[in-house]
N, C-alpha and C positions, 0 to 999 in steps of 0.2 A: 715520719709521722709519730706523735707521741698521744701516749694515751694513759692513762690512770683508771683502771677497775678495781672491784671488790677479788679479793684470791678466792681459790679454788682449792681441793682436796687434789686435782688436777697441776695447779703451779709447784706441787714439795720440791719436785725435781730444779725447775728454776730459779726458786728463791731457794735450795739448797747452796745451787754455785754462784749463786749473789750474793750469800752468805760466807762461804769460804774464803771465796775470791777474795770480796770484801775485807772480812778480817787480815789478811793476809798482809793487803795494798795499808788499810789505815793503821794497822798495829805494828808492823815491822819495826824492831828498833826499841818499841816497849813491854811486848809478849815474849818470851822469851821462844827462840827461834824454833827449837824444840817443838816446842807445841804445836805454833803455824805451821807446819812441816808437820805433824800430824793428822790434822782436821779433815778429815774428809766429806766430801758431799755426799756419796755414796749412804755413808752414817746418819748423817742432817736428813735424808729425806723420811723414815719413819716416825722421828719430831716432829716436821714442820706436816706430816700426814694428818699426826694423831691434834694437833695445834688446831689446824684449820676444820677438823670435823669435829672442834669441841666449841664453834660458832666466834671465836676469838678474833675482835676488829681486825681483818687484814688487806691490804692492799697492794697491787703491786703497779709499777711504771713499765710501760713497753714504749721501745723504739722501732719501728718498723718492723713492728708485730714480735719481737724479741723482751723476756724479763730482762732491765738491766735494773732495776731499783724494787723494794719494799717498805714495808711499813705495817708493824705492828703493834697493836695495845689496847688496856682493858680496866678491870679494874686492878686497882695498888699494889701490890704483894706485899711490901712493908711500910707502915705507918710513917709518913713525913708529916712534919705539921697538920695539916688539915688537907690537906691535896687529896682526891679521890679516884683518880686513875691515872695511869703510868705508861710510857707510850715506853712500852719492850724493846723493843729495836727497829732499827731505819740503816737500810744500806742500802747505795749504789756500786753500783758496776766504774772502778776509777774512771772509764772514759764517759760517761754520762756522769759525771758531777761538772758543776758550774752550769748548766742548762737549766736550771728554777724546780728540776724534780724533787728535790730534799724538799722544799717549800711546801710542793704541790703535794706530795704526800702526806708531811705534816698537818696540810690544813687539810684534806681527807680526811684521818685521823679524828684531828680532832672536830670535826663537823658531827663526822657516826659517832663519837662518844658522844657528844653534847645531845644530838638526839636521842641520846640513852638514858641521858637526865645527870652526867658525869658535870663538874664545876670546873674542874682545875684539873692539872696534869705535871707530871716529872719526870724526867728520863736520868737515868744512874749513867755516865760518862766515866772511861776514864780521865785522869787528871792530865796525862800526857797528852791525850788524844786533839790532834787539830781542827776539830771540829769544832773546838767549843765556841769558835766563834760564829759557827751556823747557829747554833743554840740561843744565843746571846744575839743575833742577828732578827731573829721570829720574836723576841721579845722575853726569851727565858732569863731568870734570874738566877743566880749561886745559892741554893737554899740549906742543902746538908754534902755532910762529906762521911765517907769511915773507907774500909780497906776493904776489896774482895780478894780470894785467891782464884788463881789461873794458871793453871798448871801446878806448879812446883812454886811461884812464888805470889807472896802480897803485893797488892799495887793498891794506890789510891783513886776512890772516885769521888766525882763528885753528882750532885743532883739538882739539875735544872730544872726549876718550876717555872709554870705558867700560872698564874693565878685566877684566870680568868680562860676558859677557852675559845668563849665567844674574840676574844683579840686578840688570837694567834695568828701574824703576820703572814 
């Protein structure tokens, strides 16, 4: 059984290792290994503590009562064109992708922003990351790019807008 709720100050621990995990499976090969081999859930959990008791849209996907997937975001942290909130990050557990959960949390997301009075929305991607064509799939567009650092080195991202939230796929 699958299900989709609002998080809890209760989930840090299992959207920590959906976190980790996550990075691990989708950045290998472009985060430098170092790093991934670093990351600990252990650490993620007094973030994703202090995150969700600062009322910050978040969701997570259970499969037979198990976190494998999240999703969060809010308003923008930095100015893209006119875009007014920012969906922070969305991970699944590798073995629950390709099940509609990305979807289904995305459109979560953005339903509780839009009831927030939020228009539009963009998420900062890596440029390598195979996701983009989930992105691009819900109806995002390529709207800006620059470089972040991770770890030790620059990478490029990019930034997928929604223009509308009301028609995210």
């Amino acid at each position: 059984m699958v299900s989709i709720r609002a998080a809890t100050v209760e989930d840090a621990g299992a959207i920590s290792h959906v976190h980790v995990e996550s990075w691990r499976a989708a950045y290998e090969g472009i985060v430098p290994e170092a790093y991934l081999t670093s990351l600990s859930e252990e650490e993620h959990v007094p973030m994703w503590r202090n995150w969700l008791s600062l009322g910050t849209q978040a969701f997570v996907a259970a499969m037979d009562g198990e976190v494998v997937g999240f999703v969060c975001g809010g308003q923008i942290r930095e100015s893209v064109q006119d875009y007014d909130a920012e969906l922070f990050t969305i991970y699944l557990l590798p073995q629950a992708q390709g099940h509609g959960l990305g979807s289904a949390l995305l459109k979560t997301l953005a339903d509780a922003l839009h009831a927030q009075g939020f228009k539009s929305m963009v998420a900062w991607v890596l440029l390598d990351n195979s996701s983009s064509a989930f992105y691009r799939k819900t109806g995002a567009l390529p709207v800006s790019q620059k470089e972040t650092q991770i770890g030790s080195v620059m990478l490029p991202v990019i930034a997928f807008g929604w223009p509308d939230l009301e028609l995210i796929a």
